[in-house]
N, C-alpha and C positions, 0 to 999 in steps of 0.2 A: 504494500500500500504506500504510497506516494508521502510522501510530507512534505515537499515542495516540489515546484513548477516552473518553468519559463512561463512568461504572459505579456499579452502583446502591448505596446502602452496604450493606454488612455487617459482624457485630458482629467487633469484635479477635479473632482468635486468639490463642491465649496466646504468651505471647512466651517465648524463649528467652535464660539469663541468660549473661554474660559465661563464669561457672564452666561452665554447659554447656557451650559453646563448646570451651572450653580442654578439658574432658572427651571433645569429639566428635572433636577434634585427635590425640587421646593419641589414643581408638580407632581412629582410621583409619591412624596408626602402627605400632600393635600387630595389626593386620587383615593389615598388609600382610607384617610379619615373620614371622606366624605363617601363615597362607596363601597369600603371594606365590606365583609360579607365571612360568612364559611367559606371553605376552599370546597373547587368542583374538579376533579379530573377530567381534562380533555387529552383530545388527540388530533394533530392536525397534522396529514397528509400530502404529498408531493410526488407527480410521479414525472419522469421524461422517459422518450425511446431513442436508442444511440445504436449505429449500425457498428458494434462491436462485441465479440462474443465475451461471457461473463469473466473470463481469464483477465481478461486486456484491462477489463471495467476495475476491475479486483484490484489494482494495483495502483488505481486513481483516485481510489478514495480517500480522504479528507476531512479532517472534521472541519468546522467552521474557523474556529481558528488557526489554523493552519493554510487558507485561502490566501495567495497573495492579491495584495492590492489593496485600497481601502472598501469597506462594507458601502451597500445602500443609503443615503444620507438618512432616510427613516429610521434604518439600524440606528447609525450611529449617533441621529436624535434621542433616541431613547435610552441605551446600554450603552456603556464604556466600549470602544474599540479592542476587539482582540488584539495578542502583541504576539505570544508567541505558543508553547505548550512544552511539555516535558512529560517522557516517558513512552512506552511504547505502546503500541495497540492491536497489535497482533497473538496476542495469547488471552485466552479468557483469564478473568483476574487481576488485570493488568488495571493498573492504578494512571491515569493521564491528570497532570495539572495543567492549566489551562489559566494564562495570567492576561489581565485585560489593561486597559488605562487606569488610571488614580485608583491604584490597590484593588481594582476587581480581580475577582477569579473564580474558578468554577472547578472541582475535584471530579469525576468520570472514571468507573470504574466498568471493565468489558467485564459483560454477563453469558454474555451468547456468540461462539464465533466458529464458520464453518466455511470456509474457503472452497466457491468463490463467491458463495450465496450469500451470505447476510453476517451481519456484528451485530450487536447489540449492546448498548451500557447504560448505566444508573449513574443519576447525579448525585454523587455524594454531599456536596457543598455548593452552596451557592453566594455571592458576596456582590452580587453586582448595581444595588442601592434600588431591586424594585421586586425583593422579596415580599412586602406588605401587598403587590397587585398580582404578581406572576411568577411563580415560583418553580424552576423545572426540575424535571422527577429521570426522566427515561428517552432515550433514543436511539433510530435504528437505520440502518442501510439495508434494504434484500435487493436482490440483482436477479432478474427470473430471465431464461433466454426465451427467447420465440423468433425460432428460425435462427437468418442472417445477424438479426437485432436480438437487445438485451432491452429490457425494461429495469429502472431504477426508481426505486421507492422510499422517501427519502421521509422519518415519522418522527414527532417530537410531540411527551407527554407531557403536561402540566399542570399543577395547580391554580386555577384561578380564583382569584378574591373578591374583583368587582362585578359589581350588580348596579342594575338589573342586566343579566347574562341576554337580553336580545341588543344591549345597547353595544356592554363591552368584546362579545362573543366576534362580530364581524370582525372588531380590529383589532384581537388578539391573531385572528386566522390571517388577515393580511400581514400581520408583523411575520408570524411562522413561514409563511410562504414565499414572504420576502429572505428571508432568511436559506431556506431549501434553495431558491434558485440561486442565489450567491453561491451557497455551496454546489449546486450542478453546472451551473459556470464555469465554476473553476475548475472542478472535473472533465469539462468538455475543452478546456485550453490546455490540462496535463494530457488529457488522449490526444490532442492534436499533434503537440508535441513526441509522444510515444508512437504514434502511428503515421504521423504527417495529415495535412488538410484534408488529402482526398479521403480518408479515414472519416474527416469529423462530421459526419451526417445526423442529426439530431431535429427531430419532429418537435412540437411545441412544449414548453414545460407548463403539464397542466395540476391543478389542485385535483387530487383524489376523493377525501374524503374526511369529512370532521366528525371523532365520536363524542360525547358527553357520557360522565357517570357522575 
């Protein structure tokens, strides 16, 4: 599996200032006093089709922090920026720390892992200043082939706090899904590189499917 990538350049996104920051802090303060609630598990879903067999796909994967480049400005509206990770991810058990901007971080321990199909892991720890609204639990890759093409299925579970869940539900799924295609982007610029352009055939990245308990 990959942990880093060549990537083609693209122009800056705008960057976000200190004052923002301390601004997006306060809001996720005030979200959570004003909204808080019981926590709800969700599940929200990602899938793309890439014309490469699950071997090739297997070695592209990525966790989010590990993506070069900067995040979605949305992302990065919200969460501290990934920086880097530590540890490995290839054996079940395997402990990954995961360090963001201004002291975030995130612990991730492999639960599940069967080459070339799917990994699985559990958040141990979470530090990233918006545990009061969104808190994540669980996440997963499966790679199914069909035919020429592989299908990638990319799932992250979470704790939600705010209510009422028809207001905050939409725009937790757009945060998560923004998130999955960052990460299948960047997967589709390590296959390019792995196999070259004519290789990088990839169909739309669509949302799958969102569960609640």
């Amino acid at each position: 599996m990959a942990s880093d990538s060549n990537s083609s350049s693209v122009a800056e996104p705008v960057s976000i200032s200190k004052r923002s920051k301390t601004q997006i802090r306060a809001s996720h303060r005030l979200a959570s006093r004003i909204f808080g609630g019981s926590p709800r598990r969700e599940s929200v879903s990602t899938h793309v089709r890439m014309a490469a067999n699950p071997e090739t796909l297997w070695r592209c994967i990525q966790f989010y922090e590990e993506i070069p480049g900067k995040p979605p400005l949305l992302l990065r509206a919200l969460i501290p920026a990934p920086l880097r990770t530590q540890g490995e991810k290839t054996t079940e058990g395997s402990i990954v720390f995961c360090e963001y901007e201004r002291g975030g971080s995130l612990v991730k321990r492999i639960t599940a892992l069967k080459e070339p199909h799917f990994i699985e892991f559990e958040v141990l720890g979470q530090g990233l200043g918006i545990e009061r609204c969104v808190c994540a639990k669980e996440g997963s890759y499966r790679i199914y082939s069909n035919g020429r093409q592989s299908t990638i299925v990319l799932t992250t579970t979470y704790l939600a706090y705010l209510r009422p869940r028809w207001l905050w539900a939409p725009v937790e799924r757009l945060i998560a899904h923004q998130l999955h295609k960052h990460i299948l982007r960047g997967m589709v610029r390590t296959l390019a590189a792995v196999e070259g352009p004519s290789h990088n055939k990839v169909t739309s990245i669509r949302r799958t499917r969102t569960l609640e308990g």
